[in-house]
N, C-alpha and C positions, 0 to 999 in steps of 0.2 A: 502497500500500500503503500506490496501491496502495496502493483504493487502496489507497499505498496503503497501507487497510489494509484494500479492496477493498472472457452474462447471458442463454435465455429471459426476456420481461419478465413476469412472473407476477402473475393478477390478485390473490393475496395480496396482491401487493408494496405495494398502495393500501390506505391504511387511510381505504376513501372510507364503509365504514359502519356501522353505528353500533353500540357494543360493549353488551350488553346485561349486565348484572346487575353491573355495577361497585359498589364499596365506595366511596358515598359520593359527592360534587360534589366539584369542585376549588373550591378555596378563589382559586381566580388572581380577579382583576378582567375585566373585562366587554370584552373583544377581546384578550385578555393568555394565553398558554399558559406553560406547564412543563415542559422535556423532561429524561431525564437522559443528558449527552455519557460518564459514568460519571470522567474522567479531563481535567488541564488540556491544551489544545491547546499542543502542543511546539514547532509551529514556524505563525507564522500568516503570516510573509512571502510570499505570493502563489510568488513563482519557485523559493523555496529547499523550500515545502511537498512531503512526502512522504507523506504520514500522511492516516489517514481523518476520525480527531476533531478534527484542525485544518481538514481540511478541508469535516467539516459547519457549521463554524463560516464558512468562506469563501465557500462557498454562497451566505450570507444576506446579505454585506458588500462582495461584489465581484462583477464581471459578465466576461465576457469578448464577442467579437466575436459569439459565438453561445450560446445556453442549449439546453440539455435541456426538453421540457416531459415529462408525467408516461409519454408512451410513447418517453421514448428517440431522439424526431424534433430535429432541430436546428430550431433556431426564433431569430428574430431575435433578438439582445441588444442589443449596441453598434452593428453590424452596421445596417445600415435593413433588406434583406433578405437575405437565407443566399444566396451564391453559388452560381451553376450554372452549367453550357454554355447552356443556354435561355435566360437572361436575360446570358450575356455575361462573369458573376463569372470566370467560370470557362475556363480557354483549350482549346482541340479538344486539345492533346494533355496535357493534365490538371496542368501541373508551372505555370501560373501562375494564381494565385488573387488577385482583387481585392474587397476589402470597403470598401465605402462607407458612410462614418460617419453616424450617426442623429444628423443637427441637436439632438436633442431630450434628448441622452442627456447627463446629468449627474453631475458627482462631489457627494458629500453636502453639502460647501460652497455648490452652485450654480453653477461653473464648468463649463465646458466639457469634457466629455471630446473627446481627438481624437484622430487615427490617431501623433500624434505621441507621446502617453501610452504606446501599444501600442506605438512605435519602441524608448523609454527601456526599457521592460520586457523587451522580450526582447537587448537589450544586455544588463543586467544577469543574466538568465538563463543566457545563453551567456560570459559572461564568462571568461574563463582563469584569473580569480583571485578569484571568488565561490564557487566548489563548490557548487553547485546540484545536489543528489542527482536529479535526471530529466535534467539536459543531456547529457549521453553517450547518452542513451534518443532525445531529440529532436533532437538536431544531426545523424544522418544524413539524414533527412528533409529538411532545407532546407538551399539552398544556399547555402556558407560557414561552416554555423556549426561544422563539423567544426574548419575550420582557426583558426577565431578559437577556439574552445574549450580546442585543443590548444596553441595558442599557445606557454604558458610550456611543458609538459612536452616538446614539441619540442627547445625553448630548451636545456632541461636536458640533456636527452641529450647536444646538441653539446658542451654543455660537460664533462659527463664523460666523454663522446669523449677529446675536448682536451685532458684532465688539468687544465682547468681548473676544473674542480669536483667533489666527490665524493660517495656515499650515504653518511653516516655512521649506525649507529644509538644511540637515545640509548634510555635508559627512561623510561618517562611514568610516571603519578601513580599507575599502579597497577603499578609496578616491571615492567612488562614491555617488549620491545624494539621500538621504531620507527622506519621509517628514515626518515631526514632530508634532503633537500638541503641541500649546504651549499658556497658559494661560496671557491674559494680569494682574501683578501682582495686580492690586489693586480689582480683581475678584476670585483670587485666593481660599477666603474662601468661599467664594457665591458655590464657583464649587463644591468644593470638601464636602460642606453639602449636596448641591440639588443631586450630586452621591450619596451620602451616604443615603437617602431618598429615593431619587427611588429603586434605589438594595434594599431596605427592601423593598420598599410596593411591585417592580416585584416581589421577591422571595416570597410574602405571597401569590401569586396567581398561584404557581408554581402545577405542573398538577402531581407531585409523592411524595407524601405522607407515613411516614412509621405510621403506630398506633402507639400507647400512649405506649401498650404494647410492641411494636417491634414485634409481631408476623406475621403482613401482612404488603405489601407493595400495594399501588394501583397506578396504572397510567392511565390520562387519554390522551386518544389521540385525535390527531385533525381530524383523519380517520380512518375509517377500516384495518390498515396493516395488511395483513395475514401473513405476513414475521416479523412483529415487535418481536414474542417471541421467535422465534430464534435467532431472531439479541439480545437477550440477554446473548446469550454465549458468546458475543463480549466484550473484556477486557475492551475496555473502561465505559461497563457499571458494574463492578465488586466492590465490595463492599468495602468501606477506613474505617477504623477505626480510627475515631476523634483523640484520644486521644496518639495513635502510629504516625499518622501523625505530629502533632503538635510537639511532642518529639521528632521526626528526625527532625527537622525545617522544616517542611513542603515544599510549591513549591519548595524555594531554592534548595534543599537538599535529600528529603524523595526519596526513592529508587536511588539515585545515587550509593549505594552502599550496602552491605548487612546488614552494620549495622543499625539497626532500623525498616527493613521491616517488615513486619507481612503481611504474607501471609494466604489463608484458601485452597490452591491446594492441590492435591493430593501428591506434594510434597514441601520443604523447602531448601532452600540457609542451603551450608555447607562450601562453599567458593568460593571468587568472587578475581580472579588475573585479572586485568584489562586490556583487549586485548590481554589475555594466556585462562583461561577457567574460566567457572564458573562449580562448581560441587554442586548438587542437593540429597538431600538425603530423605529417603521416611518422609512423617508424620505422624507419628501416630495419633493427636488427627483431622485427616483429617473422615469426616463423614464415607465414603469407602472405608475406606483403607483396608480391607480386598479382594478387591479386584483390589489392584494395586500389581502387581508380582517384579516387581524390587525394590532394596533396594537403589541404587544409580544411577548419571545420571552423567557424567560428558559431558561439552560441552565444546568443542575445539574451539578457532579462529585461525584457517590456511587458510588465505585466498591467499596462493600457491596452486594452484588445483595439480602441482607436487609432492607437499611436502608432500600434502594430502592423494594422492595416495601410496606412500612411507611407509608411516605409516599404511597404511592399508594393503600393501601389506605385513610391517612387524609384523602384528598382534597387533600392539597395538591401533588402532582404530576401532572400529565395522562400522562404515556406515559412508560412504562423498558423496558428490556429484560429479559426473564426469561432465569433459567437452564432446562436441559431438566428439573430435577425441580420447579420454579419451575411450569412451563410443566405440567407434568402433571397439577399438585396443582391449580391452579387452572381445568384444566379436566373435573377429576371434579366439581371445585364447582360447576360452571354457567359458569364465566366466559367469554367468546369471547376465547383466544388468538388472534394473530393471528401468520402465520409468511412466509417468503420466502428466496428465495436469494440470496443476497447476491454472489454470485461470487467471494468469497473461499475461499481453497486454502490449505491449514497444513500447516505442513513442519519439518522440522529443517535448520538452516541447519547447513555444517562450514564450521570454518576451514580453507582447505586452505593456510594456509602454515603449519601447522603438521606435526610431522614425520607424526604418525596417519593425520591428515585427508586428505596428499596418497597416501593408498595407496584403491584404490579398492576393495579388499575389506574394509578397513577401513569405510568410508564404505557399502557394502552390507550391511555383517550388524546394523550402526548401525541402518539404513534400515527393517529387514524384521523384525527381532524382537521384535515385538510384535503383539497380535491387537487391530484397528482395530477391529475390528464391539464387541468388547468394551469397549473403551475409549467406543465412541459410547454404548453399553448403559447404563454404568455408571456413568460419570464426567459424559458431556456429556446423554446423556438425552432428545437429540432427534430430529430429522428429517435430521441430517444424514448425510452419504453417505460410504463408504470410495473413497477416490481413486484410479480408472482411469488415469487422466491428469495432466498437471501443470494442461494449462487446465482452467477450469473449465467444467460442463458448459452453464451457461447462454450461452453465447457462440456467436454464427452459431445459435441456436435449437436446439442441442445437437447441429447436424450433423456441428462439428469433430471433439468426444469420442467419438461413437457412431463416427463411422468410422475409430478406431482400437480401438477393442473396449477389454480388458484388459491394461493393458503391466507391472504389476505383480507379478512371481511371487511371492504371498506363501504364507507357510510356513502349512498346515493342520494337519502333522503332529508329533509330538516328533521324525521322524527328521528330518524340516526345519529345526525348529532346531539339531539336534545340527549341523547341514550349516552354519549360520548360524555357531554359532560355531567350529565349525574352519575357518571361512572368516576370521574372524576373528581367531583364533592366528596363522594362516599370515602375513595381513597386518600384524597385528606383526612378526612374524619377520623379514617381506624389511622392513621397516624398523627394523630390530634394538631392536625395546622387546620387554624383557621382560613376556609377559601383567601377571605380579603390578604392576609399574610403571607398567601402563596407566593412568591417572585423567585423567577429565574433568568441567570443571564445566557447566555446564547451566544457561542465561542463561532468563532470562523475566523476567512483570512479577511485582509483587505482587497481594496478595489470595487469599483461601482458595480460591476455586475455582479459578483460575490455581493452585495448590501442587496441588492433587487430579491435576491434569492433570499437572504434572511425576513427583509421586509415581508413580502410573501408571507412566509410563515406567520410571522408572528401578527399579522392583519390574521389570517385563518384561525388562529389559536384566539385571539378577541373576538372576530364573527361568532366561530362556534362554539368556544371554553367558556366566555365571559369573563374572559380575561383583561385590565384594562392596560393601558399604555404603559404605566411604572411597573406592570407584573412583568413584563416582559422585556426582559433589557437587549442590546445588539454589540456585542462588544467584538469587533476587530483586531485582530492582531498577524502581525509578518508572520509568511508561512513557517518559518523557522521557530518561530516562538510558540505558536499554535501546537506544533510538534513537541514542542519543550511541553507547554503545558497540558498536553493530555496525558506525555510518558510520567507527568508528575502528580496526576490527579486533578488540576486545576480548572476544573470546569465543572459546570452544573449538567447543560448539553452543548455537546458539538456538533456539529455537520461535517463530517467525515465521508471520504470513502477509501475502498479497499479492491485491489486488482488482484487476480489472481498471480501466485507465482508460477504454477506448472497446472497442466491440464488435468484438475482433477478438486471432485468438489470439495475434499479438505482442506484445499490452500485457501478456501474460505471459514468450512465449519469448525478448525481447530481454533479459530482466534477465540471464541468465545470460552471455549477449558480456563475452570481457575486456575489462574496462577499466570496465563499463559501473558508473555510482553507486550501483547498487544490489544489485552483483555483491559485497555485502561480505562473500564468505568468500575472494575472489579465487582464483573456478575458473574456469579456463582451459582452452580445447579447441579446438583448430583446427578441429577437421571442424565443431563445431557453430559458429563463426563463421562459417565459409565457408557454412552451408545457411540459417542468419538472416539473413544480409546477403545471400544469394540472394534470399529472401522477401522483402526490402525492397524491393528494385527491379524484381520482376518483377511485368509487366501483367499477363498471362497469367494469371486465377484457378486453374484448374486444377493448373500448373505452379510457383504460391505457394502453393495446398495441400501439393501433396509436398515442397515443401522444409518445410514449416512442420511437418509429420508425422515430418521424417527427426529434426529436432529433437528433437520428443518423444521416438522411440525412442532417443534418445541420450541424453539425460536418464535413461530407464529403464535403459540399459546401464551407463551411468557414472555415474550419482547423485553429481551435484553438490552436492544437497540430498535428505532422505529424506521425500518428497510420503506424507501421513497422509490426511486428510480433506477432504473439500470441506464447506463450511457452510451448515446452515439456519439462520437466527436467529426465535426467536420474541420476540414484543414485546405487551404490552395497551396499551390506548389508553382513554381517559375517554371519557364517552357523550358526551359537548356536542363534543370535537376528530373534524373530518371534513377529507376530502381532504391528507391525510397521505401525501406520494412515499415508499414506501422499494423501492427496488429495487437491485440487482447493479449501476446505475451514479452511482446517488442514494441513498446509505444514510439518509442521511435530509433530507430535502426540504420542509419549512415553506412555500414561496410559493404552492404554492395553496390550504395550509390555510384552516379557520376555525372561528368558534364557532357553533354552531347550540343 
């Protein structure tokens, strides 16, 4: 989100031809494009990345054991060939997977990439004391890294057991309350040896391994995934080099900026203006670079969808994203919009340690009061869809979604709203707020069409709730901070959405597992961990659909989150830019552009 910030793979998705009646040439140089990422990338650390705009940036800079090519197939990266049963990669009962390292495959320096790069990485992924927002997502999947992950919070528990240490909570920067571990001093060394003991012995029993030599990496798992070796194009499993890490000061610091990074993509950091662009230039000692056609990549943050348009209409940007009245206007004009599903799903996130949020009729009349076809009509303007489902429909080729119909009961009627909000009152009540007292604020990013979207709502929630204008507050903030503040709990709700990472409807339904880093409203539901961790482990396809189904319906029962819309994006393209990936798992994908 996910990614992300998030598949059918749809021949839109390819912007392989050529856009007819554009405004003007681009002004770029002669194997050189223009894109715009709209926003700066928030977190570009390979394992700590969550986000979609850091990670079109990742894309281009970093490789993992396997890549995506333009139909979604896993195709060699780092990897010499993608592991199978047939060639050996791969073990008869599917939980041990070996990849053997491409002699050829280089970091931007010229060195060596090796299975041992891939060791350091997902050490640091999994670590107990890096928070890496997907490791509670990927650590059931292989073995070990549950326990090496949990390490410290284990830890802790025993010690608050023991009266040896306690949750205190303190208020942070924005006056509100969080709780703390906090060590009672004269335990203080006790804790932090027994940490330092376990994280070695978990990580000696850790399930990926590189050889002695660097030339194979193996992993074992805790199950069959047939989707596990594609989810290795996924950045966070992408290979760190010790010794460049350490030298950029590592967590603190390593890729906050371009000095220090070492990438092994197909291409390299040529300059990094912070919230102006980053510009990307090819690499040579990149394994394939004979077959990446552009020589540079510059990426724009204009997150004016006016301003955006402006420059492209005056030739000096190749491809932005349109809005849908964007998208409409310029194709009354002749222009060839170009559209796609993105696989992303938008929702309202609740906090549910809060007192509102933890009432579930509270969180339903939240969910449901408002008219979605309207809001697409009005506001968004385009092809996108009102939400059946949490997953999205382009995933397993829209088998998953269609064979759940409509889980949604949304209100058609004024009597249905009336129903909305005395479901509403009621759940105040058994959590003794008085309606008038309700108020909540309402997280998003900036920008004027981002506020059109929240306005929206919160008109629908006063039409229907009877909510009035101070119950419902609009609070904006840069998408970087947004991100801070939901990893932190700082919201009441958010507007959120979430893209899948690989073709399959877990890289949706795991977010909600307690515990899990991406679960930040911290909703929690036994039944539905017990039918997701079913799904994880079962062979049996048939038997991983219905657990994976019971999820959904339980999501639509209990609204953890209130699921709005699923997304089309539309986007124009310059007539010279061809072979342009954007699809539901490649939002957007430069390597096998070019200039024609």
């Amino acid at each position: 989100m996910k990614r992300n910030w998030l598949k059918t793979i749809m021949a839109s998705g390819l912007c392989l031809s050529m856009l007819v009646g554009c405004s003007g040439n681009s002004s770029s140089s002669e194997g050189s494009v223009s894109v715009n990422i709209s926003s700066e990338p928030p977190e570009m650390l390979s394992f700590l990345n969550t986000d979609s705009t850091s990670g079109n940036v990742l894309r281009h800079v970093v490789e993992g054991l396997v890549t995506l090519n333009p139909e979604n197939e896993a195709v060699p990266g780092v990897a010499k060939e993608v592991p199978t049963k047939e060639n050996g990669g791969i073990s008869e009962d599917g939980k041990t997977i070996v990849f053997t390292m491409n002699p050829d495959a280089k970091w931007s320096d010229g060195t060596q990439v090796t299975a041992k790069d891939f060791e350091f990485a997902w050490d640091q992924l999994f670590s107990p004391t890096n928070g890496a927002g997907y490791a509670s997502t990927w650590a059931p999947l292989i073995v070990g890294a549950e326990d090496y992950l949990n390490t410290a919070m284990i830890l802790q528990e025993e010690f608050v057991k023991a009266g040896k240490a306690k949750i205190v909570k303190e208020k942070n920067s924005e006056g509100e309350e969080e709780e703390k571990f906090t060590v009672e001093k004269s335990y203080e060394k006790e804790y932090n040896e027994t940490l330092a003991t376990r994280t070695e012995e978990n990580l000696a029993k850790k399930g990926w391994v590189a050889s002695e030599d660097g030339t194979t990496f193996t992993v074992q798992l805790t199950g069959p995934y047939t989707y596990f070796v594609n989810l290795m194009a996924f950045y966070n499993f992408a290979p760190l080099q010790q010794e460049a890490y350490e030298a950029a000061g590592g967590l603190d610091t390593y890729a906050n900026d371009m000095e220090g990074f070492l990438g092994n993509g197909p291409f390299k950091f040529k300059e990094w203006s912070h919230n102006d662009k980053i510009v990307l230039e090819k690499n040579e000692n990149y394994w394939n670079a004979d077959s990446i056609k552009l020589n540079e990549i510059t990426m724009r943050m204009i997150d004016n969808t006016n301003t955006a348009l402006n420059e492209f209409e005056n030739g000096t940007i190749d491809m932005i994203g349109l809005t849908g009245e964007q998208a409409n206007n310029l194709t009354k004009d002749g222009q060839k919009v170009l559209n796609y599903a993105d696989g992303s799903v938008w929702y309202f996130e609740f906090n549910h340690n809060t007192k509102a949020f933890s009432n579930v009729k509270v969180r339903k009349a939240l969910s449901l009061a408002y008219d979605v076809n309207t809001y697409i009509d009005t506001v968004k303007g385009d092809q996108s869809t009102v939400a059946n489902t949490f997953t999205a429909p382009s995933v397993n080729n829209g088998e998953f979604a269609k064979s759940l119909g409509n889980l949604f009961d949304r209100p058609e009627t004024e009597a249905d709203y009336a129903e909305l909000k005395a479901l509403l009152e009621e759940g105040l009540k058994e959590e003794g707020i008085e309606f008038k007292d309700f108020k909540i604020t309402l997280l998003g990013d900036t920008g004027d069409d981002a506020l059109k979207t929240y306005a929206f709502f919160k008109e629908q929630w006063q039409n229907h709730l009877g909510l009035s204008d101070s119950q419902v507050v609009i609070k904006q903030v840069e998408f970087k901070t947004r991100i801070a503040d939901m990893q932190s709990g700082n919201f009441d709700i958010v507007f959120a959405g979430w893209s899948a990472d690989y073709d399959d409807p877990m890289s949706y339904l795991d977010l909600w597992l307690t515990g899990s880093g991406n679960n930040h409203g911290g909703y929690s539901n036994a039944e539905y961990d017990k039918v997701v961790k079913a799904a994880l482990v079962e062979a049996d396809a048939a038997k991983r659909t219905e657990y994976l189904k019971q999820a959904e319906k339980i999501i639509a029962e209990d609204y953890p989150i209130g699921v709005i819309y699923h997304r089309q994006r539309s986007y124009i393209c310059s007539d010279r830019l061809t072979g342009v990936v954007r699809n539901a798992f490649s939002d957007l994908d430069l390597r096998y552009a070019e200039i024609k």
